[in-house]
C-alpha distance (Angstrom), angle and dihedral (degrees) to the residues before:
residue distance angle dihedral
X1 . . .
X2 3.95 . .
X3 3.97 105.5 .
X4 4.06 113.5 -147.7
X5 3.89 124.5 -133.9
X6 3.31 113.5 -97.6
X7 3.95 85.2 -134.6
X8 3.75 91.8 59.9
X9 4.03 87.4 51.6
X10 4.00 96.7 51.4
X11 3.51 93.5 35.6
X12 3.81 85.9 55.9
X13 3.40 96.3 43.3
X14 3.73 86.1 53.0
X15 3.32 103.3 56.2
X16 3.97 90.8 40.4
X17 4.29 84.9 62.3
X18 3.39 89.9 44.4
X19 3.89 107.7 52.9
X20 4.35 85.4 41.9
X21 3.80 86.0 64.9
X22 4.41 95.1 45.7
X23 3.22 108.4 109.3
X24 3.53 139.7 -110.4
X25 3.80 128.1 -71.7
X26 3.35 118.8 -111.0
X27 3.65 109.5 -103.8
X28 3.98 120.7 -129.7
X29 4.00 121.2 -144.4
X30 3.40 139.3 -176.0
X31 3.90 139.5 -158.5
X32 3.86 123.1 175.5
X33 4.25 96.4 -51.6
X34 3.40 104.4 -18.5
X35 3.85 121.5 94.4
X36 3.70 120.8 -169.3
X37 3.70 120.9 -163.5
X38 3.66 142.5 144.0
X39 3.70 98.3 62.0
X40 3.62 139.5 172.2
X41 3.52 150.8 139.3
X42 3.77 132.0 -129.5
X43 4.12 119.4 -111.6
X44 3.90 100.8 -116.3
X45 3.75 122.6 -110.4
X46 3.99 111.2 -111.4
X47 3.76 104.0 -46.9
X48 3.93 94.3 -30.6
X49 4.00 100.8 166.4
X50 4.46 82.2 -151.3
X51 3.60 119.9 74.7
X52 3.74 133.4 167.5
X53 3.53 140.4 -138.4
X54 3.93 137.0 -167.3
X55 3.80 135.7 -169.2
X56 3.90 129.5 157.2
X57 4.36 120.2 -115.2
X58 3.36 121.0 -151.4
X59 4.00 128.8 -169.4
X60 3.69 109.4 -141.0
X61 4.41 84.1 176.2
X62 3.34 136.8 91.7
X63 3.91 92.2 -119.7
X64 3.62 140.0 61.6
X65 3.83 118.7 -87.4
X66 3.55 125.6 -163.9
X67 3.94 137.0 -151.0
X68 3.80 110.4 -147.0
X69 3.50 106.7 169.2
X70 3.71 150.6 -21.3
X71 4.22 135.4 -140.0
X72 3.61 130.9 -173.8
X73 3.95 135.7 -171.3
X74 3.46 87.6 -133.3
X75 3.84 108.6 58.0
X76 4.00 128.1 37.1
X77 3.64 86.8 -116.9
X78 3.78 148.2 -5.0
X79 3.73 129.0 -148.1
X80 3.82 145.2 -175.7
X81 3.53 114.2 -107.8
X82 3.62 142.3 -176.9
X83 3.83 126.3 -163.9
X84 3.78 117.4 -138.1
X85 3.98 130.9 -178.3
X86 3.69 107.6 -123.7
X87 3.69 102.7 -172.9
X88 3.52 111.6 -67.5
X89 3.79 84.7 -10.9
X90 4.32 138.5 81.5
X91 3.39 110.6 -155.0
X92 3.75 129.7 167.8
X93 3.34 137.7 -129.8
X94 3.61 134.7 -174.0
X95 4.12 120.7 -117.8
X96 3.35 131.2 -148.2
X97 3.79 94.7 -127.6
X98 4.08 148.6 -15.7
X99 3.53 106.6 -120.3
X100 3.95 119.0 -159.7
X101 3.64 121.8 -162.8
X102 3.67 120.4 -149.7
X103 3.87 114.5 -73.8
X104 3.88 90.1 5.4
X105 3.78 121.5 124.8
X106 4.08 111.7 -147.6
X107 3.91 114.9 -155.6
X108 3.03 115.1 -159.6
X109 4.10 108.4 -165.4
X110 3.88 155.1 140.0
X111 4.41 107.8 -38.5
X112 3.83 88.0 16.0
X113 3.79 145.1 58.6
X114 3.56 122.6 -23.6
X115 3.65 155.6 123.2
X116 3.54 121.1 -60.9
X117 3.74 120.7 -162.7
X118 3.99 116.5 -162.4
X119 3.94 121.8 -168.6
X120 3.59 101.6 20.4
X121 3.50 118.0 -163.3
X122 3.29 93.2 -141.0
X123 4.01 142.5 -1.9
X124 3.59 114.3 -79.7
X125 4.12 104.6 -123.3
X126 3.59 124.2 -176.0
X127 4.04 117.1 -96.2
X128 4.52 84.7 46.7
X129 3.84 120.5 111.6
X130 3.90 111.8 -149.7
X131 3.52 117.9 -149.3
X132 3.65 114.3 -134.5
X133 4.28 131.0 -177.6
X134 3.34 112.1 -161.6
X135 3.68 118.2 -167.5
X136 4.06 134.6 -139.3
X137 4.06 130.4 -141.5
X138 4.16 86.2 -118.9
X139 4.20 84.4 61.2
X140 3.77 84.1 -107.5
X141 3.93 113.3 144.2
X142 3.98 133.9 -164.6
X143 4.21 130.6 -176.1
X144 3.50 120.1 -137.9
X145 3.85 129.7 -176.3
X146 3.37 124.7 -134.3
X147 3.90 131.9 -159.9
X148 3.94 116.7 -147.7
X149 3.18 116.2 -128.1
X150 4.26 128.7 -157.4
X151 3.74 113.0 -103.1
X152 3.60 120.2 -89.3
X153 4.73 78.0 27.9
X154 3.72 93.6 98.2
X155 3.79 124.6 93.1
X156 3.61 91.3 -96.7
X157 3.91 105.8 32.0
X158 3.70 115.4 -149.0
X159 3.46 92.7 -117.6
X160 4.06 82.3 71.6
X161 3.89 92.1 64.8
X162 3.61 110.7 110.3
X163 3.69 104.7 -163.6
X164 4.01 143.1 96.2
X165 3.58 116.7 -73.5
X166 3.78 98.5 -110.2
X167 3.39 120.7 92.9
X168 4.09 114.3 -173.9
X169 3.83 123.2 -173.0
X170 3.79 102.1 -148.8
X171 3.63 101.9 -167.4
X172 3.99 119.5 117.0
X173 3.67 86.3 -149.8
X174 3.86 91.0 65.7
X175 3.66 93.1 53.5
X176 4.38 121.9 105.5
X177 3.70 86.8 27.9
X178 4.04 94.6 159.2
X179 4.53 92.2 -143.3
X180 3.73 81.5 65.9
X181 3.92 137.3 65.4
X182 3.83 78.7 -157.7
X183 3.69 137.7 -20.5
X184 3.57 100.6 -112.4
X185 3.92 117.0 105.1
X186 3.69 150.2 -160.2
X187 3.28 130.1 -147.1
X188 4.00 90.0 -103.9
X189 4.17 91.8 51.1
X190 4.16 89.8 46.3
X191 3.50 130.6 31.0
X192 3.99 97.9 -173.4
């Protein structure tokens, strides 16, 4: 009867528990020409009731395709938005629509465009996919999946940022939303 270290046990054991809490791959999708890959979304701070999720588009076609809006089971609603340096200052604002020019890849990502969800129903925590629809200009609509990762787990961790801690969204539109006493944030209420 051969007789196993018990270093060989543990050390399996360990790395067992550890690869059952990696998360997700990103999933890829695909509607008419455009391609959307690399996705994920960002474990909320605390219990934030905003989270944010990234993913890059790519046009494989020979004509323009544009992103006009995004919705999610898991947030009241999700918007396009696009962070700018204001000074001292990054604030966001939301955009009407990504638009992807044939052959180019858009990334959206950390300090830059991407999808804002408002209202969540609950905190994003690492190990959760969130279901996202994102909608085209030709009415066309495709699901993607997207794993959460911790903070600072992302390709560009938030520790990376290098701006002031105030974040403002400056839109008029995003003002009386009733999950908010106002819409400004701080880095601590809003971990775009």
């Amino acid at each position: 009867m051969k007789h196993i270290p018990a270093l060989s046990v543990l050390g399996a054991a360990l790395m067992a528990v550890a690869f059952s809490f990696a998360p997700a791959a990103a999933q890829e999708a695909q509607v008419g020409d455009l391609v959307i890959s690399e996705g994920w979304a960002r474990e909320s701070v605390g219990p934030a009731r905003t989270g944010a999720a990234y993913l890059e588009l790519h046009n494989q076609g020979r004509t323009a395709v544009s992103v006009t809006g995004a919705a999610s089971n898991t947030a009241r609603a999700v918007e396009l938005h696009q962070t700018i340096k204001d000074g001292d200052v990054m604030r966001m604002r939301p955009v009407d629509a990504l638009d992807i020019a044939p052959g180019e890849t858009v990334v959206l990502q950390p300090g830059g465009r991407h999808l804002m969800f408002m209202g969540l129903k609950k905190p994003f925590r690492p190990g959760m996919t969130v279901g996202v629809t994102l909608s085209l200009s030709d009415g066309r609509t495709v699901e993607v999946d997207l794993p959460v990762k911790p903070l600072g787990g992302g390709a560009h961790g938030h520790a990376d940022h290098e701006h002031d801690a105030e974040h403002r969204h400056d839109d008029k539109k995003h003002r009386g939303h009733t999950d908010d006493k106002h819409h400004d944030h701080d880095e601590k209420d809003h971990d775009e």
